[in-house]
C-alpha positions as CSV (number, residue, x, y, z in Angstrom):
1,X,-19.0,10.3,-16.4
2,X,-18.7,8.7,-19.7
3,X,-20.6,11.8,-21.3
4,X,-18.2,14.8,-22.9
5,X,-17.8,17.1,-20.3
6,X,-19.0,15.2,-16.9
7,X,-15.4,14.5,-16.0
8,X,-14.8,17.5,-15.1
9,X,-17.5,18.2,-12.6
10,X,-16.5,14.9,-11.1
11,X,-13.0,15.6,-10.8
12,X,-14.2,19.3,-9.5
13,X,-16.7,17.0,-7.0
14,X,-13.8,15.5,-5.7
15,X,-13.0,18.7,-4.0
16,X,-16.5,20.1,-3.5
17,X,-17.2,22.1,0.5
18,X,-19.9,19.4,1.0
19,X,-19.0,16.2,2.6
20,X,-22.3,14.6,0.3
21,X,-20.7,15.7,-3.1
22,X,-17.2,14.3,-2.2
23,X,-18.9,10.9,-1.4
24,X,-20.7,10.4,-4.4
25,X,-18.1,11.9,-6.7
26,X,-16.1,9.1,-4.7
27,X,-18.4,6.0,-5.1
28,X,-18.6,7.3,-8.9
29,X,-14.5,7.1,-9.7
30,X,-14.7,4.2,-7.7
31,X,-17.3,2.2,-10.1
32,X,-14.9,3.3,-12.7
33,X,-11.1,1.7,-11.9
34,X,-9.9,3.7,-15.1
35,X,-11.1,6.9,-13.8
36,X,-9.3,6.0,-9.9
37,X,-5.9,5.0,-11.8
38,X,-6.1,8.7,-12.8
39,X,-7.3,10.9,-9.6
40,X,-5.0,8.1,-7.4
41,X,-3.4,10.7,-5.5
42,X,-6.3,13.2,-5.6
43,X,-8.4,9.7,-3.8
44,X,-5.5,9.1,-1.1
45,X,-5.7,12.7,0.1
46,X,-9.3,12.3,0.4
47,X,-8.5,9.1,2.3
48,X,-5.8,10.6,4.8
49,X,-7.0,13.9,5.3
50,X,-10.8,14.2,4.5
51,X,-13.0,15.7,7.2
52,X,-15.7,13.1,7.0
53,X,-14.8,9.6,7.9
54,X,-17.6,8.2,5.2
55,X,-15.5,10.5,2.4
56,X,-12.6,8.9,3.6
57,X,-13.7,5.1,3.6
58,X,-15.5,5.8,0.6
59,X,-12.0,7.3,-1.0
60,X,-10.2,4.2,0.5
61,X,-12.6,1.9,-1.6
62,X,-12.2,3.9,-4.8
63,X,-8.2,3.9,-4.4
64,X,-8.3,0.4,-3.9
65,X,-10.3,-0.3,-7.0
66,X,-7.3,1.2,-8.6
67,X,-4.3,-0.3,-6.9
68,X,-4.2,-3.5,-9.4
69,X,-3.4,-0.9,-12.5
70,X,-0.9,1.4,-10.8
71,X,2.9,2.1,-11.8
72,X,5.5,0.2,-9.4
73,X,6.6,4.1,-8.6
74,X,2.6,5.1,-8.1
75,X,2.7,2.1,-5.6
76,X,5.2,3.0,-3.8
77,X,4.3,6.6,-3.4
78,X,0.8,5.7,-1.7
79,X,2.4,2.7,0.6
80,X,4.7,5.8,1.8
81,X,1.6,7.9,2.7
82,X,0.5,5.0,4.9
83,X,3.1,4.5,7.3
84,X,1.0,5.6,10.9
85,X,0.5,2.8,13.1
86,X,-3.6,3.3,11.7
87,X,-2.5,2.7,8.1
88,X,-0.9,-0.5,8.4
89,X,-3.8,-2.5,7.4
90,X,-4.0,0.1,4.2
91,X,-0.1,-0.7,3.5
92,X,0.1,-3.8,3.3
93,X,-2.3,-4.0,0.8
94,X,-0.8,-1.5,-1.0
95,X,2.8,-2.8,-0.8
96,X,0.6,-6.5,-2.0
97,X,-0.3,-4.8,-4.9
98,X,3.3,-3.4,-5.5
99,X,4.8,-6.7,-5.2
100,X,2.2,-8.1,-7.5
101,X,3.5,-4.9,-9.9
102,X,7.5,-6.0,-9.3
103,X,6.8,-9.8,-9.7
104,X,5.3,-9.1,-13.6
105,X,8.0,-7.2,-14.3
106,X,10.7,-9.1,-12.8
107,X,12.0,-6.3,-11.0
108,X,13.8,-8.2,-8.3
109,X,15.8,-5.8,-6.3
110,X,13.0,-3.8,-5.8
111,X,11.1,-7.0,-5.0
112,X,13.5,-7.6,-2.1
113,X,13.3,-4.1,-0.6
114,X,9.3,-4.7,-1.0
115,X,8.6,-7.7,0.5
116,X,11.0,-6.4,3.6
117,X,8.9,-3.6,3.7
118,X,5.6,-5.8,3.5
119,X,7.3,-7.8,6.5
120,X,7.7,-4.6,8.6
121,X,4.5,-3.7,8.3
122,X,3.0,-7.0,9.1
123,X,5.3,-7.4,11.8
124,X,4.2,-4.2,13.6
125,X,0.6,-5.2,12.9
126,X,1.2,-9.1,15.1
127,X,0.8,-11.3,11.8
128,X,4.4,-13.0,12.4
129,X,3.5,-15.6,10.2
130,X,3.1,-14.1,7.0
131,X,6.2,-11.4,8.3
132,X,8.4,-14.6,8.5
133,X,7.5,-15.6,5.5
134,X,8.0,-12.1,3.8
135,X,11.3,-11.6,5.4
136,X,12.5,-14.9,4.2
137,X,11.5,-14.6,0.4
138,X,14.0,-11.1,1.1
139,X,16.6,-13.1,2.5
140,X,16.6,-15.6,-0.1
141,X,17.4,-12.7,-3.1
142,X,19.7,-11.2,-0.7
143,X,21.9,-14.6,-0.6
144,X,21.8,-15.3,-3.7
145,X,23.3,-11.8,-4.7
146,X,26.1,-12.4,-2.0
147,X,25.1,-9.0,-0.8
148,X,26.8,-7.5,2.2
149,X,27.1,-9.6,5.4
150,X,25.2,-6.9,7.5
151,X,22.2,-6.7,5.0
152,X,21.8,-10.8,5.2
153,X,22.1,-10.8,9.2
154,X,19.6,-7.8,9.6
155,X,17.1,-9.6,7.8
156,X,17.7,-13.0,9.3
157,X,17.1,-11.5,12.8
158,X,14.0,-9.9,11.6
159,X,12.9,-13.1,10.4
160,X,13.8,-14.8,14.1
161,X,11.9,-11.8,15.3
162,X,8.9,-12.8,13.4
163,X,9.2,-16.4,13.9
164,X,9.6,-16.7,17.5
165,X,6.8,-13.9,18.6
166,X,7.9,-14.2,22.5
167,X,11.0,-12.5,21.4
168,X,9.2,-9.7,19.7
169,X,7.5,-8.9,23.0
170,X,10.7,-8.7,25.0
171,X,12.3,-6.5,22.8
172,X,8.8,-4.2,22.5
């Protein structure tokens, strides 16, 4: 890939009719995190939507090698691709990598919103633990910008929810 010209063929293997070709072209971006920052969203349709279940694990791993070099925005976008019940697991450690993104930049409010999201997701997924604690860190901002009194008692009960699972079953 680093020769003139061989990007192209990968970036055309990426699309290629034959399951083998997508997988190596793949495995190739995926050595290369420079070359995954750049075919990101090219890699999660592979991932969502490929045929092949080896394509799309093998598209997974090359995303992932990406994630840590990704605009906040970029982030985001993907985490929103994952929101079936079967993407969870793939969420969450996208939305890990966007808080990671938010935290360097001090980007706060969207800090809040993400680490409610991250929550959600692990709630859904049974880890109530690290949702509690998610939820809180959310609550905390939320306080301390005296936002509205609806905002701060959502995310309270949501972190009840999380900390007392029992209740979670009821209400499920």
């Amino acid at each position: 890939i680093a020769k003139p010209g061989s990007e192209k063929v990968v970036r055309d293997s990426l699309g290629d009719s034959d399951p083998g070709v997508r997988l190596e072209a793949a495995t190739v971006i995926g050595n290369m995190p420079d070359a995954a920052k750049q075919y990101a969203q090219q890699l999660c349709d592979m991932a969502t939507s490929d045929g092949d279940s080896s394509v799309r694990e093998e598209a997974w791993k090359a995303l992932q090698s990406a994630l840590p070099w990704l605009a906040p925005q970029q982030l985001q976008a993907l985490a929103d691709r994952f929101n079936s019940r079967d993407g969870l697991p793939r969420r969450i450690l996208i939305l890990q990598a966007l808080k990671s993104q938010l935290l360097k930049a001090q980007r706060m409010d969207e800090l809040a919103s993400t680490d409610q999201s991250l929550a959600d997701a692990l709630l859904l997924i049974g880890d109530y633990s690290a949702a509690a604690q998610e939820y809180a860190q959310a609550l905390q901002y939320r306080k301390d910008r005296n936002d509205s009194a609806q905002m701060i008692s959502n995310l309270r009960d949501r972190r009840l929810e999380a900390l007392c699972p029992a209740l979670h079953s009821l209400a499920v």
